[in-house]
C-alpha positions as CSV (number, residue, x, y, z in Angstrom):
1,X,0.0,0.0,0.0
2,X,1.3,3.3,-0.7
3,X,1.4,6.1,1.3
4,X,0.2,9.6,0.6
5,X,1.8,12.8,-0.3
6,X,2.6,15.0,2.5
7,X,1.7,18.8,1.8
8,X,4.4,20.5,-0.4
9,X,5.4,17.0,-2.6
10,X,4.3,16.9,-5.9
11,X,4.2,13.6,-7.6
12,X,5.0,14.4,-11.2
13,X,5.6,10.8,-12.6
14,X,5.5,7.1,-12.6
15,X,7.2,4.2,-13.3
16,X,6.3,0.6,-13.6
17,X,9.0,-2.2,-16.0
18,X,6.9,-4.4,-17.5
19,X,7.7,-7.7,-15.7
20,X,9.4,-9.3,-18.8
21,X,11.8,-6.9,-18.3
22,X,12.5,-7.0,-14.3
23,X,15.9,-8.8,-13.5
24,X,15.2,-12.1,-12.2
25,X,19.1,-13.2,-11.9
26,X,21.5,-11.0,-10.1
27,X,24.2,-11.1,-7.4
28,X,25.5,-8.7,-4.8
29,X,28.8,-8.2,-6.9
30,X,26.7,-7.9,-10.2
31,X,25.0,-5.1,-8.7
32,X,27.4,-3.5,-7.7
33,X,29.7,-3.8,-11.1
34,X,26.1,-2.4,-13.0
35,X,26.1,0.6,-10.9
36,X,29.9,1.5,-11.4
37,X,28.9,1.0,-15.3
38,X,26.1,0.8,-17.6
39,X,23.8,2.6,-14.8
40,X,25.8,5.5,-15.7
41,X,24.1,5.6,-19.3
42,X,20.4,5.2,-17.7
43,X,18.5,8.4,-19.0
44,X,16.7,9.3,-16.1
45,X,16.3,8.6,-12.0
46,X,13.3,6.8,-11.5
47,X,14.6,4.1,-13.9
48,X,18.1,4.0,-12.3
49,X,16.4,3.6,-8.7
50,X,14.1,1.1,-10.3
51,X,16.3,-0.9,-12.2
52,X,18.5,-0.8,-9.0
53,X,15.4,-2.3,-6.9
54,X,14.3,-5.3,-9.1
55,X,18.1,-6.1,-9.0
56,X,18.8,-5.9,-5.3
57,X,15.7,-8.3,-5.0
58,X,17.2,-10.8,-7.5
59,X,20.2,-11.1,-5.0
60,X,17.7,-11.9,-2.4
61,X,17.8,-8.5,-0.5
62,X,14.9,-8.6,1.3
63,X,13.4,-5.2,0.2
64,X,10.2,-3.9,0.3
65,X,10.1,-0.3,-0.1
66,X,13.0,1.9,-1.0
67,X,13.1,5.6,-1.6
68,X,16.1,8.4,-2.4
69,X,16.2,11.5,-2.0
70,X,18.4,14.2,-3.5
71,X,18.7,17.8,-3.9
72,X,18.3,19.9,-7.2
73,X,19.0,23.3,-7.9
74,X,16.0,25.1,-8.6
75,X,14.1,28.1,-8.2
76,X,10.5,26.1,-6.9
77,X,11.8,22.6,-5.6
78,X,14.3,21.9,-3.3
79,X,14.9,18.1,-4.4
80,X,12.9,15.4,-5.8
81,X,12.6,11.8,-3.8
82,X,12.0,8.5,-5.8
83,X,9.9,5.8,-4.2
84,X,9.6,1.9,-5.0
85,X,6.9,-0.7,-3.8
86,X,7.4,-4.1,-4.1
87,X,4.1,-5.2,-3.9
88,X,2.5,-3.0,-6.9
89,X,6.3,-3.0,-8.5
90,X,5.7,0.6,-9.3
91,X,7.7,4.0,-9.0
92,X,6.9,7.4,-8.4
93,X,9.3,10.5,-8.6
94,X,8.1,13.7,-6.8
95,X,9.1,17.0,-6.3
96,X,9.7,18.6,-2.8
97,X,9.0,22.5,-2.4
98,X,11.8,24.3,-0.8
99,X,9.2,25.0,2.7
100,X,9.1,21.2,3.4
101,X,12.6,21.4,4.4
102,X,12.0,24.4,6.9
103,X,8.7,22.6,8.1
104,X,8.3,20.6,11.8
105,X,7.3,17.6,9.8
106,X,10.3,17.4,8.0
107,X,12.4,18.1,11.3
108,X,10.2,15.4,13.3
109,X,12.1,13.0,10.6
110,X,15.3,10.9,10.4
111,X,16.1,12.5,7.6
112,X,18.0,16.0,9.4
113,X,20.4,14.1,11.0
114,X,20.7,11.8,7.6
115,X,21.3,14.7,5.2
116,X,23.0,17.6,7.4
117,X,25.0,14.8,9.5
118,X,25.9,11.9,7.8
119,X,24.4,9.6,10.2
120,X,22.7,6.6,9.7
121,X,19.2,5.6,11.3
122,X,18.2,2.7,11.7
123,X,14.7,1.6,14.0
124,X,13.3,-2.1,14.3
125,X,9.2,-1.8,14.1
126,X,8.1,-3.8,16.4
127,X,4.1,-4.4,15.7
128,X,3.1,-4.0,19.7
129,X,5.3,-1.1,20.2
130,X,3.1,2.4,22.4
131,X,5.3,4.6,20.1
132,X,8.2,5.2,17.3
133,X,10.9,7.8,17.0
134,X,9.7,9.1,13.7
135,X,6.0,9.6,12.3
136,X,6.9,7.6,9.2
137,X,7.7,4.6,11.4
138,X,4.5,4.7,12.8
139,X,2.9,4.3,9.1
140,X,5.2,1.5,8.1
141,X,4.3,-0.4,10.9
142,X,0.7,-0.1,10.0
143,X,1.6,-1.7,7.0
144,X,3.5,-4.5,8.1
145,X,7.2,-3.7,7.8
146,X,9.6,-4.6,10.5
147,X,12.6,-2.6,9.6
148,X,13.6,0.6,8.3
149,X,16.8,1.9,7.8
150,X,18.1,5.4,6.1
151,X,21.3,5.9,5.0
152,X,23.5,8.9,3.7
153,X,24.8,9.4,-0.2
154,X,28.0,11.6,-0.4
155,X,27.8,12.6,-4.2
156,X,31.2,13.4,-5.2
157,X,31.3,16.7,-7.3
158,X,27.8,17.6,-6.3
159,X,26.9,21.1,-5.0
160,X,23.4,21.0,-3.1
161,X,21.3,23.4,-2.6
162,X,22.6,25.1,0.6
163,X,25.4,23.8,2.9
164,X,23.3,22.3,5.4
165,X,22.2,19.5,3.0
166,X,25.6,17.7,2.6
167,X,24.6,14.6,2.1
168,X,21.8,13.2,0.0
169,X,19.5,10.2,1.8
170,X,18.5,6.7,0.8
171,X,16.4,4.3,3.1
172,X,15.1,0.7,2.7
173,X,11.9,-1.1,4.2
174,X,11.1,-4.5,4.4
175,X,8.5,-6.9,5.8
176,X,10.5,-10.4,6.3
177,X,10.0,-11.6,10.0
178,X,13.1,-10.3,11.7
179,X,13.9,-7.3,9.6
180,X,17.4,-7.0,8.1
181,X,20.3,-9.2,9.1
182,X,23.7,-7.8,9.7
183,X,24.8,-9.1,6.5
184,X,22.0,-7.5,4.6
185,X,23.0,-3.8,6.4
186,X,26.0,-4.3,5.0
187,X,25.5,-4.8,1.4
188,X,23.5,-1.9,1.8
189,X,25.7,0.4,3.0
190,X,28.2,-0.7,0.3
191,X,25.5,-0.1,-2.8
192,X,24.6,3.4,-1.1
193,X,28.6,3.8,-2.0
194,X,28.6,2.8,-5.9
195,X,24.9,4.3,-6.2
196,X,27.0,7.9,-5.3
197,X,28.7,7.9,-8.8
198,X,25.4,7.4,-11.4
199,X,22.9,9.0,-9.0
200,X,25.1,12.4,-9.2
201,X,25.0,11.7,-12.7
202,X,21.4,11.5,-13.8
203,X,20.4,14.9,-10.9
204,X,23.3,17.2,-12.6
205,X,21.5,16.2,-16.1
206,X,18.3,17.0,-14.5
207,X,19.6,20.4,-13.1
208,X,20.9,21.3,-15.8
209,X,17.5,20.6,-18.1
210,X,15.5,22.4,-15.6
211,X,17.3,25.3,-15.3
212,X,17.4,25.9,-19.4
213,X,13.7,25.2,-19.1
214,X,13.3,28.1,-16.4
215,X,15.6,30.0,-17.9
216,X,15.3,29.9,-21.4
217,X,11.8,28.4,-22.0
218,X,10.7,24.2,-22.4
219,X,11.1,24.3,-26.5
220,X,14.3,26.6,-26.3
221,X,16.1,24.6,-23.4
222,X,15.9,21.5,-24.6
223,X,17.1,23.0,-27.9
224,X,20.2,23.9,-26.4
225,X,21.0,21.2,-24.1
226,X,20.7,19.3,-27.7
227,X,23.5,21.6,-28.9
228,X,22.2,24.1,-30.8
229,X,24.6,26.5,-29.2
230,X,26.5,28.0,-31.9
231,X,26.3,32.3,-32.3
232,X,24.7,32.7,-35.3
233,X,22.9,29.4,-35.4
234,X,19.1,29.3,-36.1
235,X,16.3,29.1,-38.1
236,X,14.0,31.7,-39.7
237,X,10.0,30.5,-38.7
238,X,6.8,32.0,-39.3
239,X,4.6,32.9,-36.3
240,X,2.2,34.3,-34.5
241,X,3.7,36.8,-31.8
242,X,1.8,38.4,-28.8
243,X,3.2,41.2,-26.7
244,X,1.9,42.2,-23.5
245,X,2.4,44.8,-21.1
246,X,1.7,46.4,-17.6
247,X,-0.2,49.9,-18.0
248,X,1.0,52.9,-15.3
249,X,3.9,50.7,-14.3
250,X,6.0,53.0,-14.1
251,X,3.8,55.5,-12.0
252,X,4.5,52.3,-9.7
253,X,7.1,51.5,-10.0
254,X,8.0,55.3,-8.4
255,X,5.3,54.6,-5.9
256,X,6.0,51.1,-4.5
257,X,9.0,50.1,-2.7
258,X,11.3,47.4,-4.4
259,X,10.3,44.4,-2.3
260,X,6.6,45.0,-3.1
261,X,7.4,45.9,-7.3
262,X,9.3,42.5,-7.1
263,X,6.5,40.4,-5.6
264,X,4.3,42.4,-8.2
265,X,6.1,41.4,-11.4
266,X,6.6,38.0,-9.9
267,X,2.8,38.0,-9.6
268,X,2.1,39.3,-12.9
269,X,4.2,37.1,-15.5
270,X,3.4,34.0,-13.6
271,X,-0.3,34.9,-15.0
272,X,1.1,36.3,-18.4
273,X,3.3,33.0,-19.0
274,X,0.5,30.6,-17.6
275,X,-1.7,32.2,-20.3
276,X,1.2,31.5,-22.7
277,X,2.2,28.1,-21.6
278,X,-1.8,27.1,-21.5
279,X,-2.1,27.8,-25.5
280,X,1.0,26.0,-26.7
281,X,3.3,29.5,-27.0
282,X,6.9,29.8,-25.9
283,X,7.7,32.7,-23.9
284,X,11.2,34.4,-24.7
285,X,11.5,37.0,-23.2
286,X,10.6,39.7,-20.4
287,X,11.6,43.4,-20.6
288,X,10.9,45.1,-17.7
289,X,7.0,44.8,-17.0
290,X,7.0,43.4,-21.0
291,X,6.7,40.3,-22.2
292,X,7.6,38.3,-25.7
293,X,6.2,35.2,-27.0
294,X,5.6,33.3,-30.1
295,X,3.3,30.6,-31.1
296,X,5.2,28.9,-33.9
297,X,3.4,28.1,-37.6
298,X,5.0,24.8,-38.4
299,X,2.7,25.0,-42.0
300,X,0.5,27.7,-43.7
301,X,-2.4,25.2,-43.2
302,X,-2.3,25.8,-39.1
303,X,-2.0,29.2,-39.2
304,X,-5.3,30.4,-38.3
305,X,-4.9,27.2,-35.3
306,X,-1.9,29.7,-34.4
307,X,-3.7,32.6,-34.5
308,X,-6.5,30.6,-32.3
309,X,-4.0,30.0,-29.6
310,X,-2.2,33.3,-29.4
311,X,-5.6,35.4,-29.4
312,X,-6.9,32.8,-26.2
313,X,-3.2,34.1,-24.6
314,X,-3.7,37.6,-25.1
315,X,-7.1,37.4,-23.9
316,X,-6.0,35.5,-20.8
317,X,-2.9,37.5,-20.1
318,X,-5.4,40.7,-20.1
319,X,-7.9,38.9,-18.2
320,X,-5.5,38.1,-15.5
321,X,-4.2,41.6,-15.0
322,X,-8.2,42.1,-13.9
323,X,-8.0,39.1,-11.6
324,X,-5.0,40.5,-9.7
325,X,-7.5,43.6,-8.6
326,X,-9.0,41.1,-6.2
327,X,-6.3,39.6,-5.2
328,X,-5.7,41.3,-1.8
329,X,-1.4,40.5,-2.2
330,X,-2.0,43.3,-4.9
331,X,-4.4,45.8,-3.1
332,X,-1.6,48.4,-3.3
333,X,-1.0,47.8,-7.0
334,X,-4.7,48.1,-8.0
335,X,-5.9,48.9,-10.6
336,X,-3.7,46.9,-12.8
337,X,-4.5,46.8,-16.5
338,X,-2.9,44.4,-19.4
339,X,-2.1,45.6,-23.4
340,X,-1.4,43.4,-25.7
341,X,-0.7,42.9,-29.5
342,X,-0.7,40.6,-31.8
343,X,1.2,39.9,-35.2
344,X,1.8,37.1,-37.8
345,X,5.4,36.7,-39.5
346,X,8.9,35.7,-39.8
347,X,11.4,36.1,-37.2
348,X,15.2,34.8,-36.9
349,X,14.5,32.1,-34.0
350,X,18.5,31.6,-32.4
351,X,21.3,32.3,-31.0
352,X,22.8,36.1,-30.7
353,X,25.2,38.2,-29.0
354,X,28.2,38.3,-28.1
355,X,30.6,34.5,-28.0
356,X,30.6,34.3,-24.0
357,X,27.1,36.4,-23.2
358,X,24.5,34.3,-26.1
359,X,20.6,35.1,-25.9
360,X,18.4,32.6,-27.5
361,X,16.0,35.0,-29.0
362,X,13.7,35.9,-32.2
363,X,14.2,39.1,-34.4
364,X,13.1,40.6,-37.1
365,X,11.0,43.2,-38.6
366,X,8.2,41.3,-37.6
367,X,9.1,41.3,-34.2
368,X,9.9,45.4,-33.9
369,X,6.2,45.7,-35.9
370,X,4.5,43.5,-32.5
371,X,6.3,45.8,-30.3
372,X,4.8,49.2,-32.0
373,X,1.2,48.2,-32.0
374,X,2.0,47.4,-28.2
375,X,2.8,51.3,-27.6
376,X,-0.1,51.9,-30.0
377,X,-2.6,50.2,-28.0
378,X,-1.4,52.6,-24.6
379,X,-2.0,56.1,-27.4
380,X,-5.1,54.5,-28.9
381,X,-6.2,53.4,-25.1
382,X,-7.0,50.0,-26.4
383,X,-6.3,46.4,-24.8
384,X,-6.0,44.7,-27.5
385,X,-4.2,45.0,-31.1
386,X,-3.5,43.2,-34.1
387,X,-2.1,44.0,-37.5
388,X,-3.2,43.2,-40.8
389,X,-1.1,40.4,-41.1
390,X,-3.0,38.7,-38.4
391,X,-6.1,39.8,-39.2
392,X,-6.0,37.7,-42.3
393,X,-5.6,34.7,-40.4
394,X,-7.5,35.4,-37.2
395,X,-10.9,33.2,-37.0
396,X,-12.9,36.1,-34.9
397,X,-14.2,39.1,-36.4
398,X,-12.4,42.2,-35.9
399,X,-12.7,45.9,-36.2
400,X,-10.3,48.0,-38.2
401,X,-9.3,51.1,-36.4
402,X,-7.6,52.8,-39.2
403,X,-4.4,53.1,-40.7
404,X,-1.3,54.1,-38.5
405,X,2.0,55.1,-38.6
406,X,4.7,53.3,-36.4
407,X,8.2,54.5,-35.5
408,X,10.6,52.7,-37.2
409,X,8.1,50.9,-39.9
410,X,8.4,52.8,-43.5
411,X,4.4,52.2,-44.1
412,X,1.5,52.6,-42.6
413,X,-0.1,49.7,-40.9
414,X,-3.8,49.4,-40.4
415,X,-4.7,48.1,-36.9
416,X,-7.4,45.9,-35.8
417,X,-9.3,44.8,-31.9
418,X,-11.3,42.3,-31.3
419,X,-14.8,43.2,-29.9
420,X,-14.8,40.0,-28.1
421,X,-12.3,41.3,-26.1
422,X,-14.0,43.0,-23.4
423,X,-12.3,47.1,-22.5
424,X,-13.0,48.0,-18.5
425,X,-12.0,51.4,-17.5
């Protein structure tokens, strides 16, 4: 049976090898000549702790549960843990928010002493016992297991996430009559050694995907960490591209101190990008209280599917700036009010700058035309704009509002808005 999620863990994925495929054959020393080698080429961690599981019970470890726990570096999660049943023979991989580690829960647990210490805790569950040291013995022996024992990874080369976390945790369960023997404790202890080398392995890959996806965007990391890194390098696409911004910010941006403008903008493109992110755009950049995205038109026949998706994110993204109004966090910032405009082209989607200081960006006139009718819709007092170009391929009805001249465009464009787009004053 598993257990649930405590508040602040988010279980993102699982995991379950199709028996077929479960070792059925191993030996302590196999194990442990797998993990100094071809576990180093397993892609990802729930399939290194799994594959690690079925194998320790093919060499007649008598384990029943398993879980690790390791530190990441990243702005929303502290770590991600990895746990293994063998009953269901199924894994789960989950995310730990950076609280958890500041919360009594996670202090009323052996895992403090584990990660900050280096110690190793062990408790027999004895099914009769008034009381256990840690909550999470108390639920095990609920469940029938009789030992529990959590032990420390020192991941050579591995920076965690603040320097009371200086070791990384790994415990083991089981339900045989007796709990572990001596022998078993030890055979633990040494795979918690050669796990070290593979497990630091597959969290720096992780770190590093996550952090080009935070940084850079999901489509536009994983571009990157694929090698598409050279200056220059790119490719010219056609797209839809939606600008937003933040009306009077900087009226408060004078007004507000910088701890509250911070929470503020924090606030705001979490909205903006959600609205993005929901429709299938990449966002690529933010300038100032501005934001940049594209929704990419892979072929001419989904380009009004494009201009679908982007007019949803403006609409959202403007929505959401009313939302905030009610939101009490932003009582001081209210009224806040969203523009945003829309434009179909090319752009230049790649790498530029200078050779150490790259930005994976789009340009293009297309791109300077997006950011005109954004200042546009401010003069013209209007939420919403879109050019001709999108017009043609929007699938609502629009109204033209006449023919305008933008700095650095040689013609006139004519502007559209979108009735359906609602205009509160």
């Amino acid at each position: 049976m598993q257990q649930s999620r405590p508040v602040g863990v988010r279980g993102n994925r699982r995991y379950k090898r199709p028996e077929p495929a479960r070792p059925k054959n191993a030996s302590f020393d196999s194990i442990r000549q797998w993990l100094r080698g071809p576990a180093h080429a397993v892609g990802s961690p729930i399939k290194l702790v799994d594959g690690l599981c079925w194998r320790m019970v093919a060499a007649g470890l008598p384990i029943d549960r398993a879980g690790i726990t390791v530190a990441l570096l990243h702005p929303e999660f502290s770590g991600y843990g990895i746990r293994w049943w063998h009953d269901i023979g199924e894994s789960e991989e989950a995310l730990v928010e950076h609280e958890v580690t500041l919360s009594d829960v996670y202090r009323a647990s052996p895992f403090p002493p584990v990660v900050e210490r280096g110690e190793t805790i062990r408790v027999r569950i004895e099914p009769r016992a008034n009381s256990y040291p840690y909550p999470v013995v108390a639920d095990l022996a609920a469940q029938g297991y009789t030992d529990y024992i959590v032990q420390p990874v020192r991941l050579q080369g591995f920076s965690p996430t603040n320097e009371r976390r200086r070791f990384q945790a790994c415990n083991w369960a089981t339900k045989r009559a007796g709990g572990f023997s001596d022998a078993d404790i030890a055979a633990l202890g040494k795979i918690a050694d050669d796990l070290a080398a593979p497990l630091a392995l597959v969290t720096e890959r992780r770190i590093a995907r996550d952090l080009l996806s935070v940084y850079l965007g999901r489509s536009i990391g994983s571009r990157v960490l694929s090698g598409e890194i050279r200056r220059g390098f790119g490719d010219p696409i056609r797209a839809a591209i939606l600008a937003t911004d933040m009306r009077g910010f900087t009226a408060l941006n004078d007004r507000l101190p910088a701890g509250r403008i911070i929470a503020l903008l924090n606030g705001w493109f979490e909205r903006q990008v959600a609205a993005v992110h929901t429709h299938g755009g990449e966002v690529l950049k933010f300038v100032g209280d501005g934001m940049l995205a594209i929704f990419p038109i892979e072929d001419v026949e989904f380009a009004r599917m494009a201009a679908r998706q982007a007019l949803a994110a403006a609409r959202e993204a403007i929505e959401a700036a009313y939302a905030m109004d009610a939101d009490p966090a932003f009582a001081d910032a209210a009224p806040l009010r969203a523009v945003a405009a829309l434009h179909t082209g090319e752009v230049f989607h790649g790498n530029i700058g200078a050779p150490d200081r790259l930005d994976f960006t789009a340009i293009g006139p297309s791109v300077n035309v997006v950011t005109r009718l954004e200042s546009l819709a401010k003069s013209l007092d209007r939420e919403l704009i879109v050019s001709a170009a999108f017009a043609e391929i929007c699938p609502e009805p629009l109204v033209s509002l006449g023919r305008h001249a933008l700095k650095g465009v040689a013609e006139p464009v004519e502007a559209f808005t979108c009735p359906s787009v609602p205009v509160r004053r």
